[in-house]
ZAVO-252955 format. One record per residue (C-alpha): residue in three letters; x, y, z. Coordinates in steps of 0.02 Angstrom, whole numbers, padded with zeros to 5 digits, always signed. Layout:
N
ALAXYZ/...
// end
This chain:
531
UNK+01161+00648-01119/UNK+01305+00559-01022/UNK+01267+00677-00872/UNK+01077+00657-00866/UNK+01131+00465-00864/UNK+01236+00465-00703/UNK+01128+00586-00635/UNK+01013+00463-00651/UNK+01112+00333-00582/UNK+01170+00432-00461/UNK+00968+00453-00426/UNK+00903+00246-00447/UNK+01057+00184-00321/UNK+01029+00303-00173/UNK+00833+00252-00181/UNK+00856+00060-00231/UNK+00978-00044-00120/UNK+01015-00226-00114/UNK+00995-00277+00079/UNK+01170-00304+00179/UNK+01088-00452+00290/UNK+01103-00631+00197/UNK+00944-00688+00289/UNK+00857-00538+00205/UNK+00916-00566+00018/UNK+00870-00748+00028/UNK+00710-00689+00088/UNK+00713-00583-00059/UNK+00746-00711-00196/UNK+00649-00829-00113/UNK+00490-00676-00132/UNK+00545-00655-00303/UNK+00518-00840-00345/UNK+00362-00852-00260/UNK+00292-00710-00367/UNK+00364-00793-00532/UNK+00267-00942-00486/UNK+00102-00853-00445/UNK+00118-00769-00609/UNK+00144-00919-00711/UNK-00005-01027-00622/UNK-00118-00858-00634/UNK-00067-00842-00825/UNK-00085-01016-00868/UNK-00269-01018-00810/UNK-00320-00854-00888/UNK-00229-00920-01039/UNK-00310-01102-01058/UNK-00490-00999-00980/UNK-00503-00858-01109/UNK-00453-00812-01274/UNK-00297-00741-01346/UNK-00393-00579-01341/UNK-00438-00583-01160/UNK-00276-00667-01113/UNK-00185-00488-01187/UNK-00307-00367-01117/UNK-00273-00471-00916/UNK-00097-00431-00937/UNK-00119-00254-01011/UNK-00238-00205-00863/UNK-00125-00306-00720/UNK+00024-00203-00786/UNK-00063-00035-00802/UNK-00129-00063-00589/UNK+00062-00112-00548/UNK+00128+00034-00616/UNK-00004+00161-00533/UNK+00040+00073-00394/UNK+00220+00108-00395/UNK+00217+00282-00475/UNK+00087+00344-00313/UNK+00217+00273-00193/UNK+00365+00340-00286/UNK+00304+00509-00335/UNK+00299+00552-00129/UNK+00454+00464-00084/UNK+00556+00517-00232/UNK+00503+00616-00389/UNK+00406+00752-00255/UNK+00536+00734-00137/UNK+00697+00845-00107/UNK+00825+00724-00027/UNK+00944+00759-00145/UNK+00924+00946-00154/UNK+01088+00988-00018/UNK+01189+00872-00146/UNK+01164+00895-00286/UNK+01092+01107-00298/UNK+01267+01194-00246/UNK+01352+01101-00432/UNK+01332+01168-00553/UNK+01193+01074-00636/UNK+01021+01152-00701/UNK+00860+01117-00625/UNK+00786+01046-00779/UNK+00933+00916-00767/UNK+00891+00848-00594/UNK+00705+00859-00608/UNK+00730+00758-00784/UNK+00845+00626-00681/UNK+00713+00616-00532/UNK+00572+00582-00666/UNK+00670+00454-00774/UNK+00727+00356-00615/UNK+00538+00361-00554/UNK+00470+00298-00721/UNK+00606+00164-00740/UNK+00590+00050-00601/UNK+00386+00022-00629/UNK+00419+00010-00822/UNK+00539-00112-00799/UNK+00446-00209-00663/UNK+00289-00215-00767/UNK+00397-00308-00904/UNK+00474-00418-00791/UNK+00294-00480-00739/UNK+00262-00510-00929/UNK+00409-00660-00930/UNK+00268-00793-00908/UNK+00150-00711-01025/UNK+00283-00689-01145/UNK+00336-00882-01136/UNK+00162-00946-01173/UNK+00126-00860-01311/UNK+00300-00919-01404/UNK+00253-01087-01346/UNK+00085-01063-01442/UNK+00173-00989-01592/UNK+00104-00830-01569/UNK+00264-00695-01613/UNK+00121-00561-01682/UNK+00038-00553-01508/UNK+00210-00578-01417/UNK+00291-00419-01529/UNK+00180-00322-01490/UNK+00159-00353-01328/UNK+00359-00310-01294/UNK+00318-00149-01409/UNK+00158-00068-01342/UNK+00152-00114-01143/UNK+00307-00007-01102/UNK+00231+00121-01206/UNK+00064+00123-01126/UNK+00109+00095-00950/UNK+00237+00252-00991/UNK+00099+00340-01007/UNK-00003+00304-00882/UNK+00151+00351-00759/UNK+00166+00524-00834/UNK-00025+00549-00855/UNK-00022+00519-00655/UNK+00147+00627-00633/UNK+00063+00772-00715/UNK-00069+00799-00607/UNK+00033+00780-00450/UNK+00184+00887-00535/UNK+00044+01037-00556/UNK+00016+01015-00364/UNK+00190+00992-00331/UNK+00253+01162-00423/UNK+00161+01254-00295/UNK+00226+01153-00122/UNK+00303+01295-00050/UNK+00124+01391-00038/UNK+00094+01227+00079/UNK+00086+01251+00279/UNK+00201+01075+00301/UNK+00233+00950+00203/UNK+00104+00824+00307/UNK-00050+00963+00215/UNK+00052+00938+00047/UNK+00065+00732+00071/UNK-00145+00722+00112/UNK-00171+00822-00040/UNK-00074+00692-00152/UNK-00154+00568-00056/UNK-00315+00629-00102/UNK-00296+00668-00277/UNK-00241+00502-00302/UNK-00387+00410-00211/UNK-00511+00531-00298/UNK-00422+00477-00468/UNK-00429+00287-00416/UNK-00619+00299-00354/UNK-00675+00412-00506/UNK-00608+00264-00630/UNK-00690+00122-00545/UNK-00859+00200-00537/UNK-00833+00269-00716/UNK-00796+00088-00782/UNK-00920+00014-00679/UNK-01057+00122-00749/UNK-01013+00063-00925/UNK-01056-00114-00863/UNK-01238-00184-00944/UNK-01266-00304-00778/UNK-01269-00242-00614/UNK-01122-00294-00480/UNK-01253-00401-00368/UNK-01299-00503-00537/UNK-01111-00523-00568/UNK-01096-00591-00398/UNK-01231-00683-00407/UNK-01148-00792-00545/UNK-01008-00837-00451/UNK-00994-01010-00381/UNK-00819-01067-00289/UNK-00899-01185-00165/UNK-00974-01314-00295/UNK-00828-01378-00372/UNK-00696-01363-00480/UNK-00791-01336-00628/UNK-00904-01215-00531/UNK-00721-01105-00504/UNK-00670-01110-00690/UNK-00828-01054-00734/UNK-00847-00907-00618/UNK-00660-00831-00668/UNK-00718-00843-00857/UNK-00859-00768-00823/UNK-00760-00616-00734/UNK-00651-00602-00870/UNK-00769-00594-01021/UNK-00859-00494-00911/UNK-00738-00360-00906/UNK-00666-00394-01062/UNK-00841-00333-01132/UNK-00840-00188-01016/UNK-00700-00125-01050/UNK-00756-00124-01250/UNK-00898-00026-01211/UNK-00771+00128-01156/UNK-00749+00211-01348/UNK-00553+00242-01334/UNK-00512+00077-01240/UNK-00616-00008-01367/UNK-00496+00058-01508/UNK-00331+00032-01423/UNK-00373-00136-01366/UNK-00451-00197-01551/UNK-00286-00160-01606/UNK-00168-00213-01485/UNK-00245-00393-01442/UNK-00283-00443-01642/UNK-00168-00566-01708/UNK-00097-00442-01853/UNK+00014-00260-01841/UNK-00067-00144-01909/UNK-00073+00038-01978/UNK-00186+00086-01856/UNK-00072-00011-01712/UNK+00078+00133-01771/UNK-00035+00274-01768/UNK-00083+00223-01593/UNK+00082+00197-01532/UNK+00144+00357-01608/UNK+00011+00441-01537/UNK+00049+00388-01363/UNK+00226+00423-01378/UNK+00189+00593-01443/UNK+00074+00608-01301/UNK+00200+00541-01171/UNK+00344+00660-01234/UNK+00225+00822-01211/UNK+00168+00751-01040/UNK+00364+00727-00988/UNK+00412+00900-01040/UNK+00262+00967-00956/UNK+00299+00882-00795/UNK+00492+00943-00796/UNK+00452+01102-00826/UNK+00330+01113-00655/UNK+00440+01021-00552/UNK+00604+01124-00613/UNK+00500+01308-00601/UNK+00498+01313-00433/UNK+00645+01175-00400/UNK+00761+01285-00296/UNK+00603+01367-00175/UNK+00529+01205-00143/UNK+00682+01098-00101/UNK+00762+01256-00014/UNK+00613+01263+00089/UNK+00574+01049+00118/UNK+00751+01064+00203/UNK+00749+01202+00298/UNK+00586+01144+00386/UNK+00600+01033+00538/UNK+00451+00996+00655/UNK+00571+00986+00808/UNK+00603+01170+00814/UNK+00393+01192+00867/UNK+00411+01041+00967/UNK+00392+01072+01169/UNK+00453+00964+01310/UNK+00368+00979+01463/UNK+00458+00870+01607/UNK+00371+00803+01737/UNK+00399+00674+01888/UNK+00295+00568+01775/UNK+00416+00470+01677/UNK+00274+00385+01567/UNK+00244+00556+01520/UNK+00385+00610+01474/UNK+00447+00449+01381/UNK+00276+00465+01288/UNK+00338+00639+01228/UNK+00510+00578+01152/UNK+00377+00452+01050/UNK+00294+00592+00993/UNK+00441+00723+00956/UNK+00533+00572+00842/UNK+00340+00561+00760/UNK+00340+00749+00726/UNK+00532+00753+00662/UNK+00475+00698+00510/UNK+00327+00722+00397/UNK+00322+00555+00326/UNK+00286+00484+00489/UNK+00131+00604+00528/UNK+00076+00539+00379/UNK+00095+00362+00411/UNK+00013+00404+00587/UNK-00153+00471+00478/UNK-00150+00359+00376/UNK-00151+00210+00524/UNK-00304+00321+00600/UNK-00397+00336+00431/UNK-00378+00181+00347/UNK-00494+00057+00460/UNK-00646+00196+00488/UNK-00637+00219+00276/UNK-00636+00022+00277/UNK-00775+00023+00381/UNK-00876+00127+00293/UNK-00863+00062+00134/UNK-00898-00128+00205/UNK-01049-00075+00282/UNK-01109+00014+00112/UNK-01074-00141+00044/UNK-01185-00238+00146/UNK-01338-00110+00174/UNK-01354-00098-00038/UNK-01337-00285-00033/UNK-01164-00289-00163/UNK-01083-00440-00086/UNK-01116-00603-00129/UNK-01272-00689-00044/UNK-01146-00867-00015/UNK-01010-00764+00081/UNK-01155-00776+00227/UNK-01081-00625+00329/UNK-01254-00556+00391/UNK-01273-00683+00467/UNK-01362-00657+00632/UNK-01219-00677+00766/UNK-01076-00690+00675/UNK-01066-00513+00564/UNK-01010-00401+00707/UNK-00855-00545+00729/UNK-00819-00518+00522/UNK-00822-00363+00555/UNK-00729-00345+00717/UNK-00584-00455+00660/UNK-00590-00358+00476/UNK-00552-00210+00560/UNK-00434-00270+00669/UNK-00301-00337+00519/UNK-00325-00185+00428/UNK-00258-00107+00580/UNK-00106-00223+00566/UNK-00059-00172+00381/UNK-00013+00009+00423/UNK+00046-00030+00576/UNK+00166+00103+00652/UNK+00226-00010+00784/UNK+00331-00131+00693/UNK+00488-00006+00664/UNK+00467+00106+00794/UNK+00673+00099+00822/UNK+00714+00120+00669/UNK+00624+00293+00649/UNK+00736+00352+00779/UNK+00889+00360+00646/UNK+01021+00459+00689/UNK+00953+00485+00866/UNK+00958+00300+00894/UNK+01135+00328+00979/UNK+01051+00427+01121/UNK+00974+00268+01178/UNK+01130+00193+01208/UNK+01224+00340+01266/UNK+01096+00423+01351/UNK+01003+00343+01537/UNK+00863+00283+01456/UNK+00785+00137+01540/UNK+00729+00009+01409/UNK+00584-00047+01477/UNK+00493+00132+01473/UNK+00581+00181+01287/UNK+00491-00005+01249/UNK+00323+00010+01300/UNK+00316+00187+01260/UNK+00329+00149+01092/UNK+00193-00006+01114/UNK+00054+00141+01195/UNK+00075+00280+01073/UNK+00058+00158+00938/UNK-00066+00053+01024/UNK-00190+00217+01063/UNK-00185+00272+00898/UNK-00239+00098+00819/UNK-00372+00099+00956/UNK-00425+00276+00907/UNK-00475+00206+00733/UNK-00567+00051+00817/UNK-00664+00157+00907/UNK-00698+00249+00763/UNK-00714+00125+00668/UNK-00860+00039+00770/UNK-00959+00203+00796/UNK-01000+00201+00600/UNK-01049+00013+00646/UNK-01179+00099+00772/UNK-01235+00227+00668/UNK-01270+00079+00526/UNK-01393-00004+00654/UNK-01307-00148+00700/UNK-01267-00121+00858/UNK-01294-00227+01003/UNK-01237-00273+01187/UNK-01107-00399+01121/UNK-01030-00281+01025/UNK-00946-00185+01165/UNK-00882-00339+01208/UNK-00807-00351+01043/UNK-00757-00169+01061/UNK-00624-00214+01215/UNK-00576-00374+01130/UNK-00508-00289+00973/UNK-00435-00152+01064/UNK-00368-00279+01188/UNK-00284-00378+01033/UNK-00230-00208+00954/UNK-00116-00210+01097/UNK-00067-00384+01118/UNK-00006-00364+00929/UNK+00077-00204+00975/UNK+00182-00288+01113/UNK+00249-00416+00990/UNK+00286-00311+00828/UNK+00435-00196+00901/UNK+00540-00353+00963/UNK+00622-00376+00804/UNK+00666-00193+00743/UNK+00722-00176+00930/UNK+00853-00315+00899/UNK+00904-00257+00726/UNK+00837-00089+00688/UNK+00864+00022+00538/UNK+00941+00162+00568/UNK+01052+00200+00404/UNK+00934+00275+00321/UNK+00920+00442+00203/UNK+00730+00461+00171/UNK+00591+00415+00301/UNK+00514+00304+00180/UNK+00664+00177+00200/UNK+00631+00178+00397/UNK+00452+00112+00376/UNK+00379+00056+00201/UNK+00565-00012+00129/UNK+00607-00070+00281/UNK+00598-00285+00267/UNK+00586-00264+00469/UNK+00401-00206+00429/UNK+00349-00374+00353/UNK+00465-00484+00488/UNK+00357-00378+00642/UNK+00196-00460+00534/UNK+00277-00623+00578/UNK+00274-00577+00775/UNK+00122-00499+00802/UNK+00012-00575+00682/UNK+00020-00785+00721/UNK-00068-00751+00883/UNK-00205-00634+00817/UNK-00237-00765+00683/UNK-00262-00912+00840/UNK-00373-00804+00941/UNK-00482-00745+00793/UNK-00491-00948+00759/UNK-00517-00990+00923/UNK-00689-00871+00924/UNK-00767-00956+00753/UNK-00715-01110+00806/UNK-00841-01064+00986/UNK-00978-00996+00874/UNK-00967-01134+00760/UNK-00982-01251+00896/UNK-01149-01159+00945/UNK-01105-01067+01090/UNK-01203-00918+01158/UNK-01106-00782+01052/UNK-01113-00676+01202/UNK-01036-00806+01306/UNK-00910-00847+01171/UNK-00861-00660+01167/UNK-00826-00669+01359/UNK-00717-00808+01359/UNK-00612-00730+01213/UNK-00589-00578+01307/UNK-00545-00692+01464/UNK-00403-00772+01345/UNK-00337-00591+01274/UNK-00319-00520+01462/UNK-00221-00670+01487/UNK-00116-00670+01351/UNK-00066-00474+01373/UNK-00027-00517+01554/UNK+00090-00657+01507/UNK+00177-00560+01363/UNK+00203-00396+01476/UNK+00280-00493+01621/UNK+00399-00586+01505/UNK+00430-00404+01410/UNK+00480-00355+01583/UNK+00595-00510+01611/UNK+00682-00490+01446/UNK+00705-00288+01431/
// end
């Protein structure tokens, strides 16, 4: 027991570190207080909106998404992963050990999150007198949520047992990927389907333009809306009778025994296809490296060959070819689904986004921020790691290793634009304008790109163990946001403000453009300056 514990340790501190910049753990605690407050406003009006009942089955729900949430990114950066495997295989520990270690650190950060977001829940309901609801709230969430981690750990740990039949890891990574977006879409449509009004008349219902009364009105609505729905699903109905009634019951123990029965069998089950195969897979996760298929072909062009050291620090790791598909399929899959959206008339009517004129520009600009959120442009230095010091040692002139980094990222963001607006075609709703619109976006796409690397330039983060600490635990991600987004968000203005003010939308698009050419000029002469 005491050496599955360290193990685990061992496991939960090389994954989970407290930032060595002061500026970045005030940031932190100030984040962490933010979200405190958000969850104490958002509980207080679900609480004083709904009933007791409704109030339990919000939290239940918000807990349950949190914790999917974290187990899908966790499972690929740590449970599925091997990092460890050159440490810790050569002692002379069993597989079952580690792989029970790697699954207990993965399930105990989310658990423990998802009762750290219950602190305001748990405070109003003592403040109401309500210890029966509060009880069993501390009892059965940690449960439930448990098992909604392994339930999702299962199904990737059967894929997972079989990784070394995989090509490279980027085919295994899609796969997960998909599973999990097939699991996420199958349980939305499934508990939409149990709904007895249709998601236009739900809509329909909702007024947040009115007033204030028109607001609290329309989120009570939602709730008791899915509060019902949710009681139409036989099981859910069962569990949630029991846990959100006012008394403990027999029926709440044989429930929660039942899940932790469940939960157990799931756990072994999972251990025993990760450990199977432990020593092939991690064997083979370390022995691969991209670099040794990667070719170098110098030329006299020196943008060509500094756009091939972007692309052989891309390829040295699998986690970044992943981020790089994800950043190509992310605003086309947005697209699509908008557009569905809006041909089978789902979106509210008071949203006004058809809107002759001004749809393309929702549109556009939609497309254009979902480019920013998986941007691959805002740590582009510190994916370069351990070959960071080549950039100091080596002659590499700055200004090319700079605005290499701002192209490769910048064509494959304009890749998905393009894509992106050729499913707006093929939905009829395309028009002269829009090509206008087409160079603006991928015009900004660039003028964001040229901003986001400044910072990770300065200050990059190169320490790391796992890719996933270069890019998605990386706090430089969110500070590029701060660069490259203010300007994006006073251009976008800028062109509502012009249709707003009634001007020709095709004339409005022009002068927009006019303003973006500028702006990129300015930026990449002061670039130049400063590198």
């Amino acid at each position: 027991m005491k050496e599955k514990l360290q193990l685990t340790r061992f496991i939960v501190s090389s994954f989970y570190k407290k930032p060595k910049q002061t500026m970045l753990q005030v940031v932190l605690i100030i984040a962490v207080f933010y979200m405190f407050l958000q969850l104490t406003v958002v509980n207080a009006f679900v609480y004083f909106l709904g009933n007791t009942q409704v109030f339990m089955f919000y939290n239940l729900t918000i807990s349950s998404i949190l914790v999917f949430a974290l187990v899908c990114y966790l499972s690929t950066s740590q449970v599925f992963a091997y990092y460890e495997f050159n440490v810790l295989a050569p002692l002379p520990l069993s597989y079952k050990k580690i792989s029970t270690a790697k699954v207990i650190s993965s399930l105990w950060v989310p658990i423990v999150l998802s009762m750290v977001v219950q602190v305001p829940t748990l405070g109003f309901l003592i403040i109401d007198l309500k210890f029966v609801e509060a009880i069993k709230l501390l009892l059965f969430i940690p449960v439930f949520n448990g098992l909604i981690a392994l339930l999702l750990l299962f199904i990737l740990s059967c894929i997972n047992r079989y990784y070394y039949r995989f090509k490279n890891k980027v085919a295994y990574l899609m796969v997960n990927i998909a599973v999990i977006l097939l699991l996420s879409i199958i349980s939305i449509i499934y508990f939409a389907s149990k709904s007895t009004i249709k998601m236009s008349k739900v809509f329909s219902e909702i007024d947040i333009t009115s007033s204030i009364e028109g607001l609290k009105n329309s989120i009570e609505f939602i709730l008791k809306h899915i509060y019902e729905t949710a009681n139409m699903i036989p099981v859910i109905k069962w569990i949630l009778n029991v846990f959100a009634s006012n008394q403990i019951t027999v029926q709440f123990f044989i429930i929660y025994i039942s899940i932790v029965i469940i939960s157990l069998l799931l756990f072994s089950f999972i251990i025993e296809n990760i450990s199977v195969n432990y020593f092939k897979n991690g064997l083979l996760e370390n022995n691969k490296t991209s670099l040794k298929n990667s070719r170098v072909h110098i030329t006299k062009n020196q943008w060509n060959n500094y756009l091939q050291r972007e692309i052989w620090i891309i390829k040295s790791e699998a986690y970044f070819k992943m981020q790089v598909a994800l950043g190509l399929l992310l605003p086309p899959i947005f697209s699509i689904v908008m557009l569905l959206l809006i041909q089978n008339e789902v979106l509210p009517n008071y949203l006004n986004i058809t809107k002759e004129g001004v749809f393309d520009k929702y549109f556009s600009y939609s497309v254009l921020f979902l480019c920013c959120i998986n941007n691959i442009s805002g740590t582009p230095y510190s994916r370069e790691g351990k070959y960071h010091y080549l950039l100091k040692s080596a002659p590499f002139n700055k200004g090319y290793v700079y605005f290499s980094k701002v192209i490769f990222s910048s064509i494959m963001s304009i890749i998905a634009v393009v894509v992106s607006f050729l499913f707006f075609a093929l939905f009829g709703h395309w028009k002269l304008e829009n090509v206008v619109m087409l160079i603006i976006i991928s015009c900004l796409v660039v003028c964001y790109n040229l901003l986001t690397p400044i910072f990770d330039m300065k200050n990059p983060s190169i320490e790391w163990e796992n890719p996933s600490e270069a890019i998605k635990s990386n706090p430089n991600v969110l500070i590029s946001l701060l660069y490259g987004l203010p300007i994006l968000i006073i251009i976008a203005a800028i062109h509502f403000c012009l249709i707003w003010f009634s001007v020709q939308p095709l004339l409005a698009a022009l002068i927009i453009l006019i303003i973006v050419i500028i702006t990129i000029s300015i930026l990449i002469n002061r670039l130049k300056v400063a590198l």
